[in-house]
C-alpha positions in Angstrom: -2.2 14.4 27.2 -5.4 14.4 25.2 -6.4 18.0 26.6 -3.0 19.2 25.3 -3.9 17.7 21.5 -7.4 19.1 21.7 -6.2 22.4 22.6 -4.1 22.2 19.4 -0.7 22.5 22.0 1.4 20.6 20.0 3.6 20.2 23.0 1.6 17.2 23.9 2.2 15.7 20.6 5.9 16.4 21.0 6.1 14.6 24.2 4.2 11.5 22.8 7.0 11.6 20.0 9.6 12.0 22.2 8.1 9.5 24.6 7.7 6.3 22.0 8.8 7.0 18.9 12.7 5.0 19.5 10.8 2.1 21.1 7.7 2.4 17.9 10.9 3.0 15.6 11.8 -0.4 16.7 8.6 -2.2 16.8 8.1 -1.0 13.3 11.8 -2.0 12.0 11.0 -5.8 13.5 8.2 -5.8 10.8 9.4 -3.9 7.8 12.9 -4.4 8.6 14.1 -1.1 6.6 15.2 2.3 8.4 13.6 4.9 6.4 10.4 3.0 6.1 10.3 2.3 9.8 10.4 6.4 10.3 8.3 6.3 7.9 5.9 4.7 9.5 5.7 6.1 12.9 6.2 9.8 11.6 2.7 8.9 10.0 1.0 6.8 12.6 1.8 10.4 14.5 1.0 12.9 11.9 -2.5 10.7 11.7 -3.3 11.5 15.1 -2.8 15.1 15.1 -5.0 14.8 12.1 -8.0 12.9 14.3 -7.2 14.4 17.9 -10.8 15.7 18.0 -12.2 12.3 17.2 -10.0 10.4 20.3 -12.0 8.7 22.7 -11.7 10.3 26.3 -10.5 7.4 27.9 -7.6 6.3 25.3 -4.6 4.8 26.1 -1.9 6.3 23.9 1.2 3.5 24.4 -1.7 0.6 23.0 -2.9 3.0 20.7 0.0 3.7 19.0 1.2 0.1 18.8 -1.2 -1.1 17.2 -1.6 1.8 14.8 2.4 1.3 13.8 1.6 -2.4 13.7 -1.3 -1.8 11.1 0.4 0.7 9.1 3.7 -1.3 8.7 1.8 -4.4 7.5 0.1 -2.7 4.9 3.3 -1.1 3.9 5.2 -4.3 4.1 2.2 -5.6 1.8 2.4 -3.1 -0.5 5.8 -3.7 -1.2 5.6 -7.4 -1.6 3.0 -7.4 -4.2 4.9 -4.3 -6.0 8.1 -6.6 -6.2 6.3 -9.4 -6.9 4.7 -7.8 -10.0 7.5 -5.7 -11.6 11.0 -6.1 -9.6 12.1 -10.0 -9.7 15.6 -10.5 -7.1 18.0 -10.7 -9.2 19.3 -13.4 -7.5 16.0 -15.2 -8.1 16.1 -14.4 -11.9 19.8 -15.7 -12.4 19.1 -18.7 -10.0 16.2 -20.1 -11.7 15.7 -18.8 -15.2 18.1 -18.9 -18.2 18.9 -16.1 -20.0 16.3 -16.6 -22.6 13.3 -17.2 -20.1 15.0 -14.1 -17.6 13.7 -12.0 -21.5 10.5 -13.4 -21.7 10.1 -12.4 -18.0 11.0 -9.1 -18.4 9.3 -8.8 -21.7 6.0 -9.6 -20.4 6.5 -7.5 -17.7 6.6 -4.4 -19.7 3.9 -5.8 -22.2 1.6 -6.1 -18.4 2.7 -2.3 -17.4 2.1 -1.3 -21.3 -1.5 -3.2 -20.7 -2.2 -1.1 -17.5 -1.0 1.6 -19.0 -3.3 1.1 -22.3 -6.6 1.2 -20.0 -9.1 4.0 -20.3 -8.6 6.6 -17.3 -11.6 4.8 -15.3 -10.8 1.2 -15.5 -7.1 1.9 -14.8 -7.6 3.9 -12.0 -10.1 1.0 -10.8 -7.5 -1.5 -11.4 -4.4 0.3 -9.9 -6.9 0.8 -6.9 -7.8 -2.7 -6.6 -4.3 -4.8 -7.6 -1.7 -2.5 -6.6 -3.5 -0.7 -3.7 -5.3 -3.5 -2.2 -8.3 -1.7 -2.0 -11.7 -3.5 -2.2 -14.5 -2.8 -4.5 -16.5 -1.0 -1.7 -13.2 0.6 -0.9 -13.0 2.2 -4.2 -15.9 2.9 -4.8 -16.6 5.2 -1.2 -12.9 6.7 -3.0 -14.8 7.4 -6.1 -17.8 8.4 -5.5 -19.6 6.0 -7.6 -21.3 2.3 -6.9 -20.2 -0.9 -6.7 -21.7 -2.2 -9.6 -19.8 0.9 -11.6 -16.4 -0.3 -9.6 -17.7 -4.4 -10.7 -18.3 -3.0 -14.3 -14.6 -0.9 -14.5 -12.8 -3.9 -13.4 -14.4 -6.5 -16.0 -14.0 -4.2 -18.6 -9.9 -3.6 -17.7 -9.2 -7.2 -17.3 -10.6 -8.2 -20.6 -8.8 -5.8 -22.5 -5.6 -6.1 -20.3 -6.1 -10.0 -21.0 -7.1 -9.7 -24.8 -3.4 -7.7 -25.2 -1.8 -10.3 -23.5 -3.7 -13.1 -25.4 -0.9 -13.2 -27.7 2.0 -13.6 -25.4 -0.3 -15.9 -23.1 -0.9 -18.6 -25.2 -0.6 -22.4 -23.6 -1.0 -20.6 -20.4 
């Protein structure tokens, strides 16, 4: 199978598809538990390894290969998503549970006044930021992404969460 990806025969890539993608599909939906995502997912996990077929290892196993790629990928996904709905989409069900309709505002106020914040950063230090909060990236991470050093990543990243904490200061206070 390997010969046929090196040879750039997509045939072997279609028979890899065709071979595991349902059961991958699967695997993928038991973690992520959404359709679209779950194709997602393995569409990627098999676009990546048309992308690196040159850089397989002779003796690789494709079924534990691919596993574990889908696993990876679908957990990073999943985590992505968690922190996004954490930071800017409460449940509903959660908000009218829990909060009165005064305190369901100030939620949603300081929501926006946290996205206005972000969105308030110099280009730099909000592309650091976004990198390192909403991305999950670390500050090694970012800064192979950027091209620049760690210290410079260290230095963006003060400099955005004082001034995204000095706009909040007001709406913060007692906290």
């Amino acid at each position: 199978m390997r010969a046929f990806l090196l040879q750039d025969d997509r045939r072997g890539l279609e028979i890899l598809f065709n071979k595991y993608f349902r059961d991958l599909y699967r695997f993928a939906f038991m973690i992520v538990n959404r359709n679209d995502l779950s194709q997602d997912i393995v569409q990627e996990v098999f676009f990546k390894l048309w992308q690196i077929r040159y850089r397989l290892p002779e003796e690789i196993v494709f079924k534990p290969y691919l596993y574990k790629a889908v696993r990876n990928l679908a957990l990073n996904k999943l985590k992505k998503i968690q922190r996004h709905d954490f930071i800017y989409d409460f449940p509903e069900d959660i908000e009218t549970q829990q909060l009165d309709m005064s305190e369901l505002l100030e939620v949603r106020d300081l929501k926006d006044k946290i996205r206005l914040a972000v969105q308030l950063l110099p280009p730099k230090c909000q592309l650091v930021f976004k990198l390192s909060r909403y991305e999950e990236m670390s500050y090694s991470e970012i800064a192979a992404h950027l091209d620049v050093s760690v210290k410079t990543v260290e230095n963006q990243m003060g400099k955005a969460l004082r001034r995204i904490r000095d706009s909040l200061k007001p709406y913060l206070d007692g906290y």
